[in-house]
N, CA, C and O of each residue as an XYZ file, in Angstrom:
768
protein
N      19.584      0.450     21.146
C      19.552     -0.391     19.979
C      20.748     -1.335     19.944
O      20.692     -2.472     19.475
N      21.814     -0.788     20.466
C      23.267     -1.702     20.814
C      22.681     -3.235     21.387
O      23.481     -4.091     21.007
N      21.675     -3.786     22.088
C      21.768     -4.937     22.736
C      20.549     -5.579     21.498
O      20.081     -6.619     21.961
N      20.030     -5.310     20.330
C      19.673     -6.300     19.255
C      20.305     -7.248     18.424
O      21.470     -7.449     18.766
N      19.964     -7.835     17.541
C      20.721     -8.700     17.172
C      20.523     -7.643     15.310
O      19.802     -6.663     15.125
N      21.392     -8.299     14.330
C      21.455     -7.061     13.080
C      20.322     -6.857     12.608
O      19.808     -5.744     12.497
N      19.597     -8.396     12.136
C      18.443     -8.261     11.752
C      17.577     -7.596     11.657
O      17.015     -7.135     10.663
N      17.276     -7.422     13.413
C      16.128     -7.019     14.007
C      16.541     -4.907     14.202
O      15.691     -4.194     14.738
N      17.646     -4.405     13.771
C      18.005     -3.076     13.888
C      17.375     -2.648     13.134
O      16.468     -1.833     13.301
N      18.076     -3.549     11.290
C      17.043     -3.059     10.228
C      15.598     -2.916     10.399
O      15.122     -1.857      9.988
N      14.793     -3.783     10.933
C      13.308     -3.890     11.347
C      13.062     -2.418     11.855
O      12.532     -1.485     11.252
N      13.720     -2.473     13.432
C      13.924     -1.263     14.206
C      13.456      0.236     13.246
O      12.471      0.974     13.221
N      14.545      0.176     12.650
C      14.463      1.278     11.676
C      13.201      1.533     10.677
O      12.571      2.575     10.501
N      13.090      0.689     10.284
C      12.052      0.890      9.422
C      10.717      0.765      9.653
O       9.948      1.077      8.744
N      10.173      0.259     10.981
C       9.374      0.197     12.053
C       9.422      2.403     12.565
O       8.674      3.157     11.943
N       9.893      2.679     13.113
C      10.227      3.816     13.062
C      10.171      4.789     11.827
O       9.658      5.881     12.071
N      10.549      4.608     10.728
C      10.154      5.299      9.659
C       8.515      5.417      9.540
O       7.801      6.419      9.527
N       8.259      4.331      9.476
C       6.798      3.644      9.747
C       5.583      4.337      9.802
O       4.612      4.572      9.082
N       6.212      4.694     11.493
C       5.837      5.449     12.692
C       5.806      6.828     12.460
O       4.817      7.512     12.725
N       6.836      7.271     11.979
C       7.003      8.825     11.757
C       6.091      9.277     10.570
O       5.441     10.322     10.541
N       6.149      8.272      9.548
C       4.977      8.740      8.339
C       3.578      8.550      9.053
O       2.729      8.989      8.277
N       3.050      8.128     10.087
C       1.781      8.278     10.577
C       1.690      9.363     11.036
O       0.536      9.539     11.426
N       2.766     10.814     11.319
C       1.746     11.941     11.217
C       1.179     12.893     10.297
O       1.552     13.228      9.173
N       0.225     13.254     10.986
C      -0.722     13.631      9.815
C      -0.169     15.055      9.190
O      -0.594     15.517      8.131
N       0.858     15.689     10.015
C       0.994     16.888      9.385
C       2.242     15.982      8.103
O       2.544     16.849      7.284
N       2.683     15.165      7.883
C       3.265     14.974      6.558
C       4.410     15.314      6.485
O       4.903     14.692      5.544
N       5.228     16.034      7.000
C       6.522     16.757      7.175
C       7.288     15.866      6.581
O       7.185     14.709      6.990
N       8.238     16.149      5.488
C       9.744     15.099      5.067
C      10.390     14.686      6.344
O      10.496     15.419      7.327
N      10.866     13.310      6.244
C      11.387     13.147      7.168
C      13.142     12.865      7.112
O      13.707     12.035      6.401
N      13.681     13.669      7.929
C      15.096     13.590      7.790
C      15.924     12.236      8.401
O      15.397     11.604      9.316
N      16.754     11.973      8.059
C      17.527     10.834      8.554
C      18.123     11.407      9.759
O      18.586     10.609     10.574
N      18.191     12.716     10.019
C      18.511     13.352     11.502
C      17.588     12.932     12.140
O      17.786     12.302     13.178
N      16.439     13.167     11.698
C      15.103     12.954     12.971
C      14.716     11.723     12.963
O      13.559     11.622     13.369
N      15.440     10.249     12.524
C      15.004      8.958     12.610
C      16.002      8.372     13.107
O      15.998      7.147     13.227
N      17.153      9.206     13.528
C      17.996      8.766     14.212
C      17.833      8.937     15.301
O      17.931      8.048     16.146
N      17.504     10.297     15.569
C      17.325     10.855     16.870
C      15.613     10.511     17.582
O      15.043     11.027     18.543
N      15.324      9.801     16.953
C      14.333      8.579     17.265
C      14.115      7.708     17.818
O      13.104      7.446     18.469
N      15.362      6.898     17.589
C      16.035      5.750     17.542
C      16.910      6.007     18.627
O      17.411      5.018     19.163
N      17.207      7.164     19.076
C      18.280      7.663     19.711
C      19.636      6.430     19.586
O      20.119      5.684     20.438
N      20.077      6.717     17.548
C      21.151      6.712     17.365
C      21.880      7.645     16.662
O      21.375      8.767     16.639
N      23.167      7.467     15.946
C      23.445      8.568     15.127
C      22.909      8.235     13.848
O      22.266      7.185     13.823
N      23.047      9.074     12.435
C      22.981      9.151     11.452
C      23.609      8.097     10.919
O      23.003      7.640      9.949
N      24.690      7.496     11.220
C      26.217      6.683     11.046
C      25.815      5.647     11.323
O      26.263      4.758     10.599
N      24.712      5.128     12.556
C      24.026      4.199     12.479
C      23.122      3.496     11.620
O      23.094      2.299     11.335
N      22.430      4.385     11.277
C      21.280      4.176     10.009
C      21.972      3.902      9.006
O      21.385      3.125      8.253
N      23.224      4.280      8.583
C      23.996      3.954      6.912
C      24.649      3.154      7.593
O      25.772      3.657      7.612
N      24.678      2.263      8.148
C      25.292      1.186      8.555
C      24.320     -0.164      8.329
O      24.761     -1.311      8.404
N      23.345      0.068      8.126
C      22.158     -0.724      7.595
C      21.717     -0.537      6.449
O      21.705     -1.323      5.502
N      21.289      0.663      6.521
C      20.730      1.371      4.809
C      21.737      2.017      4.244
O      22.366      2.683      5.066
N      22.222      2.093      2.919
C      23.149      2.909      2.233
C      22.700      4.454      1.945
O      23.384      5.448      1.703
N      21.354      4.283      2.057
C      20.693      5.607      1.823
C      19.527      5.520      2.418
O      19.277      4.565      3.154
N      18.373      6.803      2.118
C      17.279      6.930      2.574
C      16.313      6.053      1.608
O      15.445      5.244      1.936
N      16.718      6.451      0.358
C      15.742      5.213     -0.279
C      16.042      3.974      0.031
O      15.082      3.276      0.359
N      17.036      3.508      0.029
C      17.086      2.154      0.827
C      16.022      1.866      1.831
O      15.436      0.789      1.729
N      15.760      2.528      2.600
C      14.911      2.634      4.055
C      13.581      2.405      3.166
O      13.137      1.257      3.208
N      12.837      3.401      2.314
C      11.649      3.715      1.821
C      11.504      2.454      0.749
O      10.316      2.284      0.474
N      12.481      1.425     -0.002
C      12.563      0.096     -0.224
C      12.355     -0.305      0.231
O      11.427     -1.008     -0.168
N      12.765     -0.539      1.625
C      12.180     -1.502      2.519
C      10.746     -1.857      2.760
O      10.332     -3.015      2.817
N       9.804     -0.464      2.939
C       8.839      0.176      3.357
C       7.783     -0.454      2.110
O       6.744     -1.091      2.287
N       8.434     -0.038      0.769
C       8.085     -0.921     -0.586
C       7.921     -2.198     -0.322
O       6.776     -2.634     -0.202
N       8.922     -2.951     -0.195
C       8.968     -4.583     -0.041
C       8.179     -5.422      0.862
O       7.888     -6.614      0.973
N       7.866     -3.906      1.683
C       7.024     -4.829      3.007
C       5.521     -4.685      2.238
O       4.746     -5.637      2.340
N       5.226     -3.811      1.677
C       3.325     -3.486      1.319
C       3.261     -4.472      0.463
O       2.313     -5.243      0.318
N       4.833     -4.459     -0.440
C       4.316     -5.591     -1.760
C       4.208     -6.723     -1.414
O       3.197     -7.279     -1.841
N       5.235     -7.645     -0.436
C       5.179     -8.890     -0.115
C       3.681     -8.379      0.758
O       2.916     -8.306     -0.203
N       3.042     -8.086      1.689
C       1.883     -8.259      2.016
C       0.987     -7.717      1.038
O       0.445     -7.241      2.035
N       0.534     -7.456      0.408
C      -0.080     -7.274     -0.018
C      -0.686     -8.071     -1.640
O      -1.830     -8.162     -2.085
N       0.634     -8.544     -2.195
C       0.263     -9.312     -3.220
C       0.418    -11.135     -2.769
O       0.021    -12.140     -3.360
N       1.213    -10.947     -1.405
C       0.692    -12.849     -1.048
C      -0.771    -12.811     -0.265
O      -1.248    -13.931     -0.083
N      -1.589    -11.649      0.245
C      -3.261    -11.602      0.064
C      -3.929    -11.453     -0.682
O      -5.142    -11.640     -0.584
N      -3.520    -11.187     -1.356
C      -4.155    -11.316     -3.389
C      -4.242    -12.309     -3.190
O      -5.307    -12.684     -2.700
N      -3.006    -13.460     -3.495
C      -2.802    -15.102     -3.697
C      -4.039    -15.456     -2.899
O      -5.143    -15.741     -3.364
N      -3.713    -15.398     -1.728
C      -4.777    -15.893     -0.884
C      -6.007    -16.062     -1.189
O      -6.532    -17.151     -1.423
N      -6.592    -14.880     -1.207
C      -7.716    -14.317     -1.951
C      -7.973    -15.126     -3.464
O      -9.025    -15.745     -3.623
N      -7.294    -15.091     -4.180
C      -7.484    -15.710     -5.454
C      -7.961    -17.334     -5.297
O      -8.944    -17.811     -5.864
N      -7.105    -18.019     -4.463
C      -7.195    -19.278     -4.008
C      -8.090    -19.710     -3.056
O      -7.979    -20.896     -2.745
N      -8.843    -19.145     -2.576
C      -9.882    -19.193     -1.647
C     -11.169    -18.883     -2.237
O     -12.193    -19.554     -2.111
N     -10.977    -17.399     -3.144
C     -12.557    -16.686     -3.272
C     -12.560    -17.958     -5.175
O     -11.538    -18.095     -5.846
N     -13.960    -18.640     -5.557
C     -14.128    -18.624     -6.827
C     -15.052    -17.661     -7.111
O     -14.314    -16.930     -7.772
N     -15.632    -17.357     -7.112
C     -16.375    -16.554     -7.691
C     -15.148    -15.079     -8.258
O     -14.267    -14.582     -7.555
N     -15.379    -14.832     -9.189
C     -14.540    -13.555    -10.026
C     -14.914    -12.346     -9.386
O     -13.978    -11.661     -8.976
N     -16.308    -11.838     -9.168
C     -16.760    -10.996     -8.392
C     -16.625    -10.680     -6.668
O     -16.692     -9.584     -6.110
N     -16.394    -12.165     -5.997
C     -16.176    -12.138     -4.733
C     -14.377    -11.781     -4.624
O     -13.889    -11.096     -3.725
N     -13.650    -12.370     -5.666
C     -12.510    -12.012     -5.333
C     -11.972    -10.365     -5.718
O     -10.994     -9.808     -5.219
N     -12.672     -9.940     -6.482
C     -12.760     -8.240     -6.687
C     -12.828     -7.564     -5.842
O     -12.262     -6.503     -5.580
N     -13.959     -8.485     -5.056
C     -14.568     -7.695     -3.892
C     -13.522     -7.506     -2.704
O     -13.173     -6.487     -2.109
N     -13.149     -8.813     -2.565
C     -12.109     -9.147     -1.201
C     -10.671     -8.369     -1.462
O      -9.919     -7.737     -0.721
N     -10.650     -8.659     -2.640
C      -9.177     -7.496     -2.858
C      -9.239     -6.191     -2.721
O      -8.383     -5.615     -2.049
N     -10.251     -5.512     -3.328
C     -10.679     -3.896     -2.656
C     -10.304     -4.209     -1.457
O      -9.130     -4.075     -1.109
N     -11.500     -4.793     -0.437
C     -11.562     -4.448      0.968
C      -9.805     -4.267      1.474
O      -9.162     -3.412      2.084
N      -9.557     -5.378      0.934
C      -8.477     -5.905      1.375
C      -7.520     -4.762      1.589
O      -7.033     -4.410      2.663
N      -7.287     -4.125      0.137
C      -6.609     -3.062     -0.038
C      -6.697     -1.695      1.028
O      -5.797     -1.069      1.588
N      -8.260     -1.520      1.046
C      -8.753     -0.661      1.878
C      -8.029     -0.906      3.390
O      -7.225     -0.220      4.020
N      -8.698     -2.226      3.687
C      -8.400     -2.509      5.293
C      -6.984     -2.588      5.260
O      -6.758     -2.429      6.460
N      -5.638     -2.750      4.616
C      -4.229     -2.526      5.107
C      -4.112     -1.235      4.858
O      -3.542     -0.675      5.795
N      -4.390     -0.560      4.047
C      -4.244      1.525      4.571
C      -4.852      1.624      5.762
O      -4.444      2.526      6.494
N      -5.845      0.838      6.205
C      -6.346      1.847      7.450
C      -5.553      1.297      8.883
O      -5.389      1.844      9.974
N      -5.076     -0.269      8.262
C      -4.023     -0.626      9.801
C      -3.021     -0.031      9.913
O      -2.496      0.186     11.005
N      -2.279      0.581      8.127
C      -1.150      1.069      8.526
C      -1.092      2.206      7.847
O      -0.962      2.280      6.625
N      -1.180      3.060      8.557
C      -1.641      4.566      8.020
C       0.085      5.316      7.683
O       0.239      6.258      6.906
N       0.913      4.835      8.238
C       2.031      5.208      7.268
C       2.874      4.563      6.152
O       3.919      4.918      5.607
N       2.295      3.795      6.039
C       2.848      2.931      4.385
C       1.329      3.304      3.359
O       1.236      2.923      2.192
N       0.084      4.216      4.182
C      -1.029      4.494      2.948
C       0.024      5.963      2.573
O      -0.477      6.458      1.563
N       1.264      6.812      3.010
C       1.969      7.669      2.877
C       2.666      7.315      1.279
O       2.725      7.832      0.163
N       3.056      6.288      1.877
C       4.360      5.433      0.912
C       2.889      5.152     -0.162
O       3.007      5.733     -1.241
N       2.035      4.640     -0.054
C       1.089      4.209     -1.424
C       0.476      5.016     -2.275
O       0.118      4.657     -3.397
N       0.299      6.262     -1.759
C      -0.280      7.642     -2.125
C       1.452      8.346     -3.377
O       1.535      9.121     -4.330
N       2.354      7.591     -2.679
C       3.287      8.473     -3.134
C       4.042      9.535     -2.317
O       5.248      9.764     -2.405
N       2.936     10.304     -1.305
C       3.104     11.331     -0.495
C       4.270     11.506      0.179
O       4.706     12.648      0.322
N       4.894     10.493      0.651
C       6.232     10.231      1.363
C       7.329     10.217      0.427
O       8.395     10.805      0.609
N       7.068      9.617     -0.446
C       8.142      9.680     -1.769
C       8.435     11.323     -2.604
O       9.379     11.613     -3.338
N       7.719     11.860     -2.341
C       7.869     13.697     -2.779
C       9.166     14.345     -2.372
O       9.217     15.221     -1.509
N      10.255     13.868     -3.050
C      11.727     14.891     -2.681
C      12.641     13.656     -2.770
O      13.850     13.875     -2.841
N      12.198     12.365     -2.775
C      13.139     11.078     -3.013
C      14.201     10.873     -4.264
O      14.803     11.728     -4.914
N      14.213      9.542     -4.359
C      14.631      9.253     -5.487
C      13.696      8.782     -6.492
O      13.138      7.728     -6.185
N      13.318      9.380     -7.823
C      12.755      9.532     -8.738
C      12.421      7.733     -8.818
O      11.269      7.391     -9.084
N      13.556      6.597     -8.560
C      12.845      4.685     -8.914
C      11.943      5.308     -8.186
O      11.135      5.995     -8.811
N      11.823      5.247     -6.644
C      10.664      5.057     -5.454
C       9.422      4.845     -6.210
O       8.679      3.864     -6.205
N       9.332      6.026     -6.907
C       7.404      6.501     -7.351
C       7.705      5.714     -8.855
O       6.730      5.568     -9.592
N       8.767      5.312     -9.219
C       8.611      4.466    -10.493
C       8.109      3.000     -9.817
O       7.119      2.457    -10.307
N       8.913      2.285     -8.524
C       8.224      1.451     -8.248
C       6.933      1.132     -7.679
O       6.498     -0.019     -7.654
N       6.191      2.335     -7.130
C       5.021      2.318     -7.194
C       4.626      2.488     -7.728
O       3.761      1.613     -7.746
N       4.378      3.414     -8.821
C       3.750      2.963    -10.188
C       3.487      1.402    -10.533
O       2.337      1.068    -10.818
N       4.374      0.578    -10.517
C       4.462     -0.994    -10.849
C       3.627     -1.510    -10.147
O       2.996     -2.461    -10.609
N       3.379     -1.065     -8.882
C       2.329     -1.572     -7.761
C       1.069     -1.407     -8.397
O       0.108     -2.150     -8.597
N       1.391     -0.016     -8.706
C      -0.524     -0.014     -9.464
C      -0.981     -0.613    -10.366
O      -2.124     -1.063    -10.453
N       0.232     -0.699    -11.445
C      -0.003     -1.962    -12.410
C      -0.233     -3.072    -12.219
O      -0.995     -3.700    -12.955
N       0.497     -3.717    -10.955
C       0.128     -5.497    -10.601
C      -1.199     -5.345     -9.899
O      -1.878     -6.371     -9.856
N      -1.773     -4.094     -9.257
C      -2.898     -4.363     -8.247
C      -4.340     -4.298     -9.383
O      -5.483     -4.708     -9.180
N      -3.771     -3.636    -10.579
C      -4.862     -3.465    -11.744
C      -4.946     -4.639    -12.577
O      -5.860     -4.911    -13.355
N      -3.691     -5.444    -12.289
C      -3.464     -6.871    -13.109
C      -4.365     -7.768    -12.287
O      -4.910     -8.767    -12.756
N      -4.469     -7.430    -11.253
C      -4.988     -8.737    -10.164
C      -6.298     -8.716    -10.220
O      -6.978     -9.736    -10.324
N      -6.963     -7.021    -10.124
C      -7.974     -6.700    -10.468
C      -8.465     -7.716    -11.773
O      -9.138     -8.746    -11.731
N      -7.931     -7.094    -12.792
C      -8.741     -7.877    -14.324
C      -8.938     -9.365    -14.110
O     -10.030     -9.932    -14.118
N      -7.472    -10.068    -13.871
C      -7.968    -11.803    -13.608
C      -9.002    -11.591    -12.716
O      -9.900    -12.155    -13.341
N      -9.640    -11.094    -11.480
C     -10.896    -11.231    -10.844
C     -11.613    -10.962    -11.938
O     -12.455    -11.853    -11.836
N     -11.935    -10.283    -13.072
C     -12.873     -9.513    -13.342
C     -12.899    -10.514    -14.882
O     -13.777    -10.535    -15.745
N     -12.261    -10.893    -14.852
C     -12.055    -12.151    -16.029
C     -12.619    -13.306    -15.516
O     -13.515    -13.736    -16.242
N     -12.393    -14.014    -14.436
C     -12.956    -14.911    -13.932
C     -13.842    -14.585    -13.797
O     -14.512    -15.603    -13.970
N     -14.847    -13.413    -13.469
C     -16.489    -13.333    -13.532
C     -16.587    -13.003    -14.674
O     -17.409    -13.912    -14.786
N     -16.552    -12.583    -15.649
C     -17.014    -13.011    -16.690
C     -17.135    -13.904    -17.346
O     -17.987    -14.053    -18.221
N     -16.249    -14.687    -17.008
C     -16.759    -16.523    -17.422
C     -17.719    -17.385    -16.414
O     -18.063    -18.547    -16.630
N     -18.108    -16.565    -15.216
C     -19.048    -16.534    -14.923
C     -20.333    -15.726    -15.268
O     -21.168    -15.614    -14.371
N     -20.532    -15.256    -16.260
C     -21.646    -14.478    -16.529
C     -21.527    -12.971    -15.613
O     -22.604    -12.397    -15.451
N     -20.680    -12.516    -15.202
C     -20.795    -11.165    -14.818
C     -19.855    -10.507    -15.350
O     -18.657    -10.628    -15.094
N     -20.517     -9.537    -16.370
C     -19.755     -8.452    -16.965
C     -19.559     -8.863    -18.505
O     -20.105     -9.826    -19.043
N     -18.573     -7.848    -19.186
C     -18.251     -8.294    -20.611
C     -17.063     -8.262    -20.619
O     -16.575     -7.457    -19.826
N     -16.173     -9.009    -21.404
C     -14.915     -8.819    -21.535
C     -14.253     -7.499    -21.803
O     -13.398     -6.873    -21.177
N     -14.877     -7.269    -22.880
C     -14.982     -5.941    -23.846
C     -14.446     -4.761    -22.321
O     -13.490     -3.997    -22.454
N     -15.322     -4.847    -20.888
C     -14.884     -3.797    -19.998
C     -14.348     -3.960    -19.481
O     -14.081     -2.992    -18.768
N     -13.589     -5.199    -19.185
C     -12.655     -5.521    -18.083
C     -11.689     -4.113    -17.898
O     -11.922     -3.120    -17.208
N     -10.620     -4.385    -18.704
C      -9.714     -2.881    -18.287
C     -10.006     -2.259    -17.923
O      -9.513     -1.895    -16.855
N     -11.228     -1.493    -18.588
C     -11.900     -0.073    -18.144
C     -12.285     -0.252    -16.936
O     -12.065      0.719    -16.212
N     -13.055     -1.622    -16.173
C     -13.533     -1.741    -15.325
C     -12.512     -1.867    -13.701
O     -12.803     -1.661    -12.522
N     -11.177     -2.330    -14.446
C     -10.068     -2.853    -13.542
C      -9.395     -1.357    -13.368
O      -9.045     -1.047    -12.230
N      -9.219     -0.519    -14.321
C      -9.032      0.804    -13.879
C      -9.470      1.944    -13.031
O      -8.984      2.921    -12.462
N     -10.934      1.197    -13.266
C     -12.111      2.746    -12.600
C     -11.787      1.727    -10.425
O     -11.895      2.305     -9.343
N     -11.432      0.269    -10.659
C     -11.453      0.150     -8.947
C     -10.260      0.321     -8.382
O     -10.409      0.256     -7.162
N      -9.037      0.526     -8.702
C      -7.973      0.988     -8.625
C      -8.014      2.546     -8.456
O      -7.527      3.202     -7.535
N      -8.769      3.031     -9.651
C      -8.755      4.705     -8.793
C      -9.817      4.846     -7.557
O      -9.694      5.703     -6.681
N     -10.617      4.122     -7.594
C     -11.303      4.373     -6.024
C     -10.580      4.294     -4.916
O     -10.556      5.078     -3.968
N      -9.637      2.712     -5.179
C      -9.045      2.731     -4.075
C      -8.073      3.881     -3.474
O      -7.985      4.620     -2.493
N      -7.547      3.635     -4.418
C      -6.298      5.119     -4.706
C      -7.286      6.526     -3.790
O      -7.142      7.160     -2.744
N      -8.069      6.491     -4.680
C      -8.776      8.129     -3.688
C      -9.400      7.905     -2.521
O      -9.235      8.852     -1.752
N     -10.261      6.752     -1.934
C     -10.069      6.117     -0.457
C      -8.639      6.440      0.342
O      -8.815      7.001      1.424
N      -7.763      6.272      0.112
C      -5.729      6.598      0.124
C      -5.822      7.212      0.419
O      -5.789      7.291      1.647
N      -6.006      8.141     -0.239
C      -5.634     10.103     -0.665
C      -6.509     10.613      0.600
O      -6.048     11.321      1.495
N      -8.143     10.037      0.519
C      -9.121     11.008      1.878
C      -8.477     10.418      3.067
O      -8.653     11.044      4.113
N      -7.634      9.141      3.133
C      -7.831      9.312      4.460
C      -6.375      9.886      5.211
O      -6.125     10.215      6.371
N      -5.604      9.838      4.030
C      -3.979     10.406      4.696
C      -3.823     11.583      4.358
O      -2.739     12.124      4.576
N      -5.071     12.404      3.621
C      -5.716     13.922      4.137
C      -6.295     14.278      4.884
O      -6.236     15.418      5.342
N      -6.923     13.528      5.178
C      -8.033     13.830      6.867
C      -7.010     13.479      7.822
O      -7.423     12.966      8.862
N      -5.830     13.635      7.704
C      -5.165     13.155      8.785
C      -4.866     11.722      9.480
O      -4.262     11.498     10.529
N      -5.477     10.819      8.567
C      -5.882      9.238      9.048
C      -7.077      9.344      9.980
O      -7.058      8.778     11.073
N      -7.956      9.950      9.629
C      -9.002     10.696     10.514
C     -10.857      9.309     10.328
O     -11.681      8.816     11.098
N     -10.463      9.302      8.277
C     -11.861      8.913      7.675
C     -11.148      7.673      7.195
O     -10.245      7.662      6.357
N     -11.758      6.420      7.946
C     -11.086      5.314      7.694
C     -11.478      4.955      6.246
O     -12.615      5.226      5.860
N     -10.472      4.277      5.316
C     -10.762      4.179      4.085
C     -11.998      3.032      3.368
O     -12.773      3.090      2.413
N     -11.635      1.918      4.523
C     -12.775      0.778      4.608
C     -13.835      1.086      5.064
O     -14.724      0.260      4.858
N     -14.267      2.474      5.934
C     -15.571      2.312      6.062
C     -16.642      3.004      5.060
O     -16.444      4.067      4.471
N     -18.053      2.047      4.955
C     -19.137      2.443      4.342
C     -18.624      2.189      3.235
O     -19.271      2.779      2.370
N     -17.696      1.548      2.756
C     -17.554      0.969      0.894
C     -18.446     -0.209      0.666
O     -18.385     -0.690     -0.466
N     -19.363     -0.837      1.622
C     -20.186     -1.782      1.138
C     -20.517     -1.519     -0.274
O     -19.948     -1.806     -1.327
N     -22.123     -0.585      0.150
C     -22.640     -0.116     -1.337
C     -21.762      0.806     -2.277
O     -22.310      1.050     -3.352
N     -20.848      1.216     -2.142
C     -19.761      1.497     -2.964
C     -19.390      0.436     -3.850
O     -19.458      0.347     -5.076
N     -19.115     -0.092     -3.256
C     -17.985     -2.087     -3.858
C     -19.136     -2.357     -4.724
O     -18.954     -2.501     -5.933
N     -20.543     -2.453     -4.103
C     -21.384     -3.449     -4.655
C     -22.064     -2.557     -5.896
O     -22.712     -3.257     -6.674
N     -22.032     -1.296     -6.175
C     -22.076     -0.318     -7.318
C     -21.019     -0.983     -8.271
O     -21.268     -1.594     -9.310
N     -19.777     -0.740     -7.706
C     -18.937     -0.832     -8.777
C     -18.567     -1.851     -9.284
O     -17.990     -1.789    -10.370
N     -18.797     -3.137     -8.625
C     -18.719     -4.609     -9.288
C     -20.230     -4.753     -9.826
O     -20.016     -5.648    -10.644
N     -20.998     -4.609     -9.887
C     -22.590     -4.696    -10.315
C     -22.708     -5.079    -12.298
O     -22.834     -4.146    -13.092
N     -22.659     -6.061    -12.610
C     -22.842     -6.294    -14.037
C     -23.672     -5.777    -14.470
O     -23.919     -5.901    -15.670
């Protein structure tokens, strides 16, 4: 790791954290065993990160910046209110299944023994991904699909799907991909 440039160490590292939350047995992971990963010391890693949540911030910052500038995307591309519902599920779906150790970090699962912000800032995640939800689900209703009256309820019930899509597949080991066969799923649950 000595011949990188600083930047790219931090990456290093957290690329590696990454990595280590993709197995399926789940095990906490120690800053001993991501050093010795890395094959550096411990002394290395707090030379970048001040702590372990620092590291699992990172891990945060990366799902949120991807994940809410494909929202944007999505928003700005799809009109239809219903198509962009749609594309944001998938969406959601298809980045757990590319990166099966940040669906760790989204589940929470990795955060179990942390620092108590971590799972406060994911929490916030679920709130903006349920916010993004309703404007889709607002914009089809001014298209004639749906009632206002359900939006919330409705922006809540696709957020917990996704969420339990999460949960089966970083219980199966990353085994049952989360995107597959949600066609008629999606098209149930957006259905006016």
């Amino acid at each position: 790791m000595a011949s990188t440039k600083p930047g790219q160490r931090k990456l290093q590292i957290l690329q590696a954290l990454a990595s280590m939350l993709e197995q399926p047995k789940g095990d906490k992971i120690t800053t001993a065993a991501l050093a010795a990963r890395l094959s550096v010391s411990e002394a290395a890693l707090y030379r970048h990160f001040a702590s372990k949540a620092q590291m699992y911030e990172g891990l945060i910052e990366f799902i949120e910046s991807t994940v809410f500038g494909l929202i944007n995307q999505i928003s700005e591309r799809e009109e239809g209110g219903v198509e962009q519902a749609h594309a944001i599920l998938q969406m959601l779906l298809g980045f757990a299944a590319s990166n099966p150790g940040m669906t760790r970090v989204l589940i929470g699962d990795a955060l179990v023994g942390e620092d108590e912000r971590l799972q406060l800032r994911m929490n916030q995640f679920y709130d903006k991904i349920e916010l993004a939800c309703k404007q889709a689900l607002r914009v089809a209703v001014t298209q004639g699909h749906g009632a206002e009256a359900d939006v919330a309820a409705r922006a809540s019930l696709l957020v917990s799907y996704v969420t339990g899509r999460w949960h089966r597949f970083a219980k199966s080991g990353f085994k049952q991909n989360p995107a597959e066969g949600t066609a008629l799923q999606l098209s149930l649950l957006l259905a006016a």
